[in-house]
N, C-alpha and C positions, 0 to 999 in steps of 0.2 A: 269138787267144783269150788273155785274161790271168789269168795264176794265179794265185790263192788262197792256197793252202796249197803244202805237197811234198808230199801224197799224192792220186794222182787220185781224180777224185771223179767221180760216176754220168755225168756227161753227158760230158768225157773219156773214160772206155769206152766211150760207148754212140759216141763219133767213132772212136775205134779200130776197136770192132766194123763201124760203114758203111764206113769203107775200108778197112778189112781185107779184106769180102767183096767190096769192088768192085775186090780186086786192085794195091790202092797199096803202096807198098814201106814198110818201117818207119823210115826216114830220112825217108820223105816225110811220116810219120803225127807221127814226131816234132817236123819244122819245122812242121807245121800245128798241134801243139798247145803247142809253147813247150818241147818238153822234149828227154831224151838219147834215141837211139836204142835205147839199154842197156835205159831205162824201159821203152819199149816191146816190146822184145824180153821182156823179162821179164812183163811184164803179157799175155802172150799166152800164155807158158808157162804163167802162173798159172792163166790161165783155160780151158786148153785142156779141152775134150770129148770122150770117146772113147766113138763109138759104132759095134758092127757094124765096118766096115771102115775108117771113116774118123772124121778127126777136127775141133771148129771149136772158136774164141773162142765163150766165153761169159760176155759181162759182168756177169752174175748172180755166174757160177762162180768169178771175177777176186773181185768185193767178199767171197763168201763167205771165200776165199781168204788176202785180204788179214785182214778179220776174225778169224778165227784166228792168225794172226800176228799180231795187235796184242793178243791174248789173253794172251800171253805177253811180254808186254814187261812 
């Protein structure tokens, strides 16, 4: 997949979020998408969901996320 820009953009999430939930590792999600592991790692945090007892990526909650941080730049 070839990048664009440095900031991931909706369909990057939305490849995070598929193998995220089918259990790929974040090295593996990072060599699938051209980028650092770190990115990744972080873009999972950003997006994470807390509900009830547990929690997921939510590439909605990631762009929200990111959005607000670019608010402030």
């Amino acid at each position: 997949m070839e990048r664009r820009g440095r900031h991931l953009d909706a369909c990057e999430r939305a490849v995070i979020f598929a193998e995220h939930r089918r259990g790929t590792s974040q090295r593996e999600i990072a060599r699938l998408l051209g980028r650092s592991a770190s990115t990744i790692c972080r873009e999972l945090a950003r997006g994470r969901v807390s509900a009830g007892s547990g929690s997921w990526y939510c590439p909605q909650a990631g762009e929200r996320a990111y959005a607000r941080r670019r608010l402030r730049c």
